[in-house]
N, C-alpha and C positions, 0 to 999 in steps of 0.2 A: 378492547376486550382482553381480560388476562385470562393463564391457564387455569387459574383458579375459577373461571366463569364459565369453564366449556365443562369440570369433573360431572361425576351424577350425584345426584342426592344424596347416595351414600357420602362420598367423600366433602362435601362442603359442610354438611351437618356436621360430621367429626370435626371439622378444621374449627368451624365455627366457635366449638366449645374454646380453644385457647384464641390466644394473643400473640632577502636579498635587499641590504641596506641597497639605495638607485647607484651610489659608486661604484659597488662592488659586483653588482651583476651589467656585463656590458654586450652590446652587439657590436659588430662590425659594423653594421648598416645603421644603427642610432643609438647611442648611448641615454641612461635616461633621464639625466641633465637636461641632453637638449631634446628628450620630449617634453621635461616642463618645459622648457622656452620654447618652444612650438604652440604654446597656448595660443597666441594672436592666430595663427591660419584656422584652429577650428571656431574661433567664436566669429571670425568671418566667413566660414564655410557654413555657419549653422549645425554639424553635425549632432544630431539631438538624439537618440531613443524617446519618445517622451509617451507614447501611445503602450496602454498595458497590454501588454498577451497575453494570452491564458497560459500557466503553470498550473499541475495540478496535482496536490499533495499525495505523494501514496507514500505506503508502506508507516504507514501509520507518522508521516512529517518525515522522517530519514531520506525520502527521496521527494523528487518532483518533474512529473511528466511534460515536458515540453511535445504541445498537441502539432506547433507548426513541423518540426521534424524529426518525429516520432523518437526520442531519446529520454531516456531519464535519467536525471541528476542526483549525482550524491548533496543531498543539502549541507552538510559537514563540509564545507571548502578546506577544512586541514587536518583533515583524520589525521591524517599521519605523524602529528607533532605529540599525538596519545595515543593513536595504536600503530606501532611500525611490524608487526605479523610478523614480526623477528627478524626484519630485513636490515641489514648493517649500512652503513653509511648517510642513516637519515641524521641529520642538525637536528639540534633540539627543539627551535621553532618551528620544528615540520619540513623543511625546503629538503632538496638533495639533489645531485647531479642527474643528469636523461637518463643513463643506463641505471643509474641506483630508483630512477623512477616505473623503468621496465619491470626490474625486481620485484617491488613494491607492488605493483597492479599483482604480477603472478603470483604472491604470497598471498594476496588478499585474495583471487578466486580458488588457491587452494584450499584458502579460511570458508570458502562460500559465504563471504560476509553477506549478512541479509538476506541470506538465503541464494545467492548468486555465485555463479562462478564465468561469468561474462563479462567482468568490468573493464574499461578500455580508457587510456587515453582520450581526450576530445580531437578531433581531424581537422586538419587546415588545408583548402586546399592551393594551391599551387599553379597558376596566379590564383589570384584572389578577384576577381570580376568583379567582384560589389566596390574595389575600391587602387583602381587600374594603376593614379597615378598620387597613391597618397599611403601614408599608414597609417591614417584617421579612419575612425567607422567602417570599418571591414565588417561585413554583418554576413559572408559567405563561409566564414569557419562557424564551426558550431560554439567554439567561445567568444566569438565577437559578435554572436548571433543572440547570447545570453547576456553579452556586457551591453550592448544596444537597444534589440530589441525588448527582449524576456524582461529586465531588470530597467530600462529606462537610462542607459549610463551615457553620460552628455562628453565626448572629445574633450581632453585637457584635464578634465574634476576626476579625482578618486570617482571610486563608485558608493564609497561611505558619504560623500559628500553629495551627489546627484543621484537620483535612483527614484523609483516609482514604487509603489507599495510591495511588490515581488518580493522586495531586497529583504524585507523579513521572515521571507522563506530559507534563507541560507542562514548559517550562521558560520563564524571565522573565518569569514571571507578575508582574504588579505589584501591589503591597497597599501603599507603603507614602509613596511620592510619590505627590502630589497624591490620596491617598486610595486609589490603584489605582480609579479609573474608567476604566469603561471606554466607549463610544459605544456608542447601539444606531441598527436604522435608523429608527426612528420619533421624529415630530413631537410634541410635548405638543400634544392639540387645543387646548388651553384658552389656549398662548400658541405660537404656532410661532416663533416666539425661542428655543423650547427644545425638547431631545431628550429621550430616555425615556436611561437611564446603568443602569449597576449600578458598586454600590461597591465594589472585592473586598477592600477596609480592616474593611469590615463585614458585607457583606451586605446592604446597604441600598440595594434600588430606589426611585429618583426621577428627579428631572428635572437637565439643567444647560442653562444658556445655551450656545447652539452658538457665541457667537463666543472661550468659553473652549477650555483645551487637556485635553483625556483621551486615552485609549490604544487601541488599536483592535487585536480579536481576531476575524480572517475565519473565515468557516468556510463550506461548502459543502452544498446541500442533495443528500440520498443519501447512496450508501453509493460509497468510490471504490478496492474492491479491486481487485487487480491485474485487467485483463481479457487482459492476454496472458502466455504461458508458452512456453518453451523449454526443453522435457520432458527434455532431457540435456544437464549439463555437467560435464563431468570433464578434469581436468589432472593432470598426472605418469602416472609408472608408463607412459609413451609415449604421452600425452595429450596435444595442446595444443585450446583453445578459444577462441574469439574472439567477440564480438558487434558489428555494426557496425549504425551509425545515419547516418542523412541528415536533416535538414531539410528541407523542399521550402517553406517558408513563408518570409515577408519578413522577421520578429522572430524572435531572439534564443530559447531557450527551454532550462527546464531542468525535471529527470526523474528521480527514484531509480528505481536497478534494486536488486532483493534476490534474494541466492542462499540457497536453502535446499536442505540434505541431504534424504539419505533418509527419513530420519526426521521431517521434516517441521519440524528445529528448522533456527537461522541455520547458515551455514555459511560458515565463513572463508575465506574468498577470500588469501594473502598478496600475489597482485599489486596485491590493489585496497585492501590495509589491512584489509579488517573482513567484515563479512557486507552490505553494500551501499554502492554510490557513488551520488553525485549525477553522471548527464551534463549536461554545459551544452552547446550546440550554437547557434554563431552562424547567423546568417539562411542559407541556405541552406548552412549549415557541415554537416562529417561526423566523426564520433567512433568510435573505436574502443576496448573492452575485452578484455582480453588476458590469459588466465590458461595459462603458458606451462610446459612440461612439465621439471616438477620434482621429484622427489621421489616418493613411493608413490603410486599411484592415488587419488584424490581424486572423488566424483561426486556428484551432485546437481540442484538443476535452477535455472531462473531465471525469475523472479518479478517482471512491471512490467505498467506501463499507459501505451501508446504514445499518447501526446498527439496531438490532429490534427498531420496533413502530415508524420509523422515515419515512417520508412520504417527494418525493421533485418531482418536476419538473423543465424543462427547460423552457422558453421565448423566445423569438425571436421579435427583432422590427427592420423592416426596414426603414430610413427616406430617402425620394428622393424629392426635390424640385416641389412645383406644387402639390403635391400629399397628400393625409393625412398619418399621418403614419400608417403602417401594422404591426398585430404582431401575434406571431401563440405559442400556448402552446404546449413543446415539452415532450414525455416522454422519460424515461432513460430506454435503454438497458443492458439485461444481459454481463456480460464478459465472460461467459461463453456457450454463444450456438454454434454451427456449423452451424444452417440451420437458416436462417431468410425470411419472405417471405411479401411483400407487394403487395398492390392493386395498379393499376395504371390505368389513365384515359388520352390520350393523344390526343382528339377530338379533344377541345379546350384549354386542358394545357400543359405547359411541368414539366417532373416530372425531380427533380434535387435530387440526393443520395449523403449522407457520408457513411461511408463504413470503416471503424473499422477495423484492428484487434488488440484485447485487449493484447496476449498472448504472452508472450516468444519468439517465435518461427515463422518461415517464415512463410508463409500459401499460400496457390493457392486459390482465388474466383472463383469459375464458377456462372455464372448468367444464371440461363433458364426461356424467356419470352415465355409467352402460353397468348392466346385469351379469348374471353370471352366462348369459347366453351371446354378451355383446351388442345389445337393443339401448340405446341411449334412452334413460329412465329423468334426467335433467341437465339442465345446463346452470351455470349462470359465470357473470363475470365481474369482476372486479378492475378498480383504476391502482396503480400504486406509485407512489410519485419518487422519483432518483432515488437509491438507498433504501427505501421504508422497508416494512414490514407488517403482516397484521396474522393476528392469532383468531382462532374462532373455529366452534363446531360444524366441521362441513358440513349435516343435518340441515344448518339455522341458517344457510347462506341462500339470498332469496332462487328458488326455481331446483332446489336440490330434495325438500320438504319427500320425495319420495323412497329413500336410501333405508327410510328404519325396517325393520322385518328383512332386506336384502344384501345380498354380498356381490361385490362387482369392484370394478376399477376406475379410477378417475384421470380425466388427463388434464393436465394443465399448461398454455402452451402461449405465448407471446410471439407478435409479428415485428414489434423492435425491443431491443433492452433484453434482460434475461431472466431468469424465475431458478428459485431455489425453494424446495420442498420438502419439513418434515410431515410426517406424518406420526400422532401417538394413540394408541387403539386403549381406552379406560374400558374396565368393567368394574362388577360391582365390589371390587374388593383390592382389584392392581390394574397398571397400564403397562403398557411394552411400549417402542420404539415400531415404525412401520417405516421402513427404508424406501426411497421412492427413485425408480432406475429414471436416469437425466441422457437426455441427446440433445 
């Protein structure tokens, strides 16, 4: 159903009328010469990653959620060789010594890149249990745990060369300068001159000297899906929508937003190029995206996570011939409530809902309308599968047929997954926005 099927008579009649080379970076405990020559121990130890894991793209592909221990990845394996956040001593292929990679991390959570300011090193731990009396397959550091598990990377092979479908979740991965080491954040106890590394040349966890240069892969602890949602966005067909954002903070910061259809896959945006932009927003700067009325009806919703001190809303404009245009300011819902609950007046309007779910997972809507004295007047429920979303006049939704003539509240509420809620109140000449409070 589009919004154009839920307006009243008035407004569809109007519309109607129109149309590290391996030399140069070395350990004390193995140089990575002879980690290629170590190849024969792992093709007879077998060490394989070969089983996929789940990875799971967020933030519109820039990152990806490793479900077995809750972290997520920067997919950029060498930001840093293009954006060094004004940190001195990065090589121009990206690499740089341990402390110039300290730097780097705390430049980049001042940037709040992506919206974060928690980026970290990957952790090794000290021993390494998964791998007592080898430096093959270590899969208890959290990058041996992605060079192994997550990515499918076989002891001995690059991981450009051996790898599972994952591996095209990253991109500039390195394997093949300076061995593709990478830093981790831990000390060698035994000599703190040196760091704990992983080799992605091989797979081989050791140590290097920090005042050598390797490559540095952030990643975040948690999971960082979108937490806000803007339950309707649709252009053409006498659509236009807009998103604005503010800054309120001192630095500089940037954000992907993702639009996704009804159906819960991307959804092309052609004002913006693709199925999501990056916003960048100077220090107290404000940005605006603009998907302006084109072409057929287009709808769907949008998809981000509002970085501290950043402030946005949605718009809405209707144009219909004859008529001035209508436009209603909308706000953004959580991605994560169960219950959502709005006000409705259906005297002389009709109230028309999007209906979200942001999450993973199926989810059941039950809707319960009550009056204006709190008497439950109908129920009904809906199925909505990972992601979707569906538009439609809550009037017309079966077991609600009683709401015309009365004014009251609706709740809407899921027992797994989560539900986001706009609600838009039409009469016979404009619609508003109807905000719907989320727990």
């Amino acid at each position: 159903m589009t919004l154009l099927s839920i307006l009243p008579d008035y407004w569809r009649a109007a519309y109607a009328k129109s149309e590290i080379e391996g030399a140069e970076f070395r350990s004390e405990r193995l140089t990575c010469a002879f980690r290629r020559a170590a190849l024969w121990v792992i093709l007879a130890a077998g060490s394989s990653g070969s089983a996929i894991a789940d990875l799971q793209p967020r933030l519109g592909g820039a990152a990806v959620y490793d479900t077995d221990l809750n972290i997520t990845w920067l997919t950029n394996a060498n930001l840093a060789a293009t954006n060094k956040f004004g940190t001195a001593g990065i090589n121009a292929d990206g690499s740089m010594p341990w402390s110039t990679a300290l730097n780097w991390i705390t430049s980049m959570n001042l940037a709040k890149y992506l919206g974060f300011s928690s980026w970290r090193l990957p952790t090794t731990p000290e021993p390494d249990t998964t791998c007592p009396a080898s430096t093959f397959g270590c899969t208890g550091s959290e990058m041996g745990h992605l060079f192994y598990i997550e990515l499918g990377g076989a002891g001995g092979n690059s991981i450009s060369g051996a790898h599972n479908s994952n591996f095209s979740l990253f991109t500039n991965l390195q394997d093949s300068a300076r061995c593709g080491v990478y830093w981790s954040a831990n000390t060698w106890t035994a000599d703190s001159r040196q760091a704990w590394v992983l080799n992605f040349c091989n797979g081989v966890q050791n140590t290097g000297t920090k005042t050598e240069s390797a490559f540095v892969l952030p990643v975040l602890t948690g999971d960082v899906a979108a937490s806000s949602v803007l339950p309707q966005f649709a252009f053409g067909g006498g659509w236009y929508s807009a998103l604005y954002f503010t800054n309120t903070g001192t630095s500089p910061i940037s954000f992907p937003v993702n639009f996704i259809s009804d159906a819960g896959t991307p959804l092309n945006v052609p004002s913006v190029g693709g199925s999501s932009i990056m916003v960048n927003l100077a220090a107290r700067g404000t940005a605006i995206i603009e998907a302006p009325n084109a072409g057929p009806l287009i709808q769907g919703y949008v998809s981000l996570s509002l970085p501290s001190g950043v402030q946005s809303y949605g718009v809405f404009r209707q144009s219909a011939p004859g008529v001035p245009d209508q436009e209603a300011v909308v706000p953004l819902s959580s991605a994560f409530s169960t219950t959502a609950t709005l006000t409705w007046d259906e005297t002389n309007f009709t109230t028309g809902v999007a209906i979200v779910n942001p999450s993973a997972v199926a989810a059941a809507v039950t809707i319960t309308v009550r009056d204006t004295n709190g008497l439950i007047i109908g129920s009904s429920s809906l199925a909505l599968s990972a992601k979707s979303k569906m538009a439609a006049a809550l009037r017309n939704l079966p077991g609600l047929s009683g709401m015309p003539g009365n004014r009251g509240s609706a709740d809407f509420t899921v027992s797994s997954g989560s539900v986001a809620v706009l609600g838009l109140r039409f009469g016979p000449t404009a619609f508003t926005s109807i905000p719907a409070g989320q727990r």
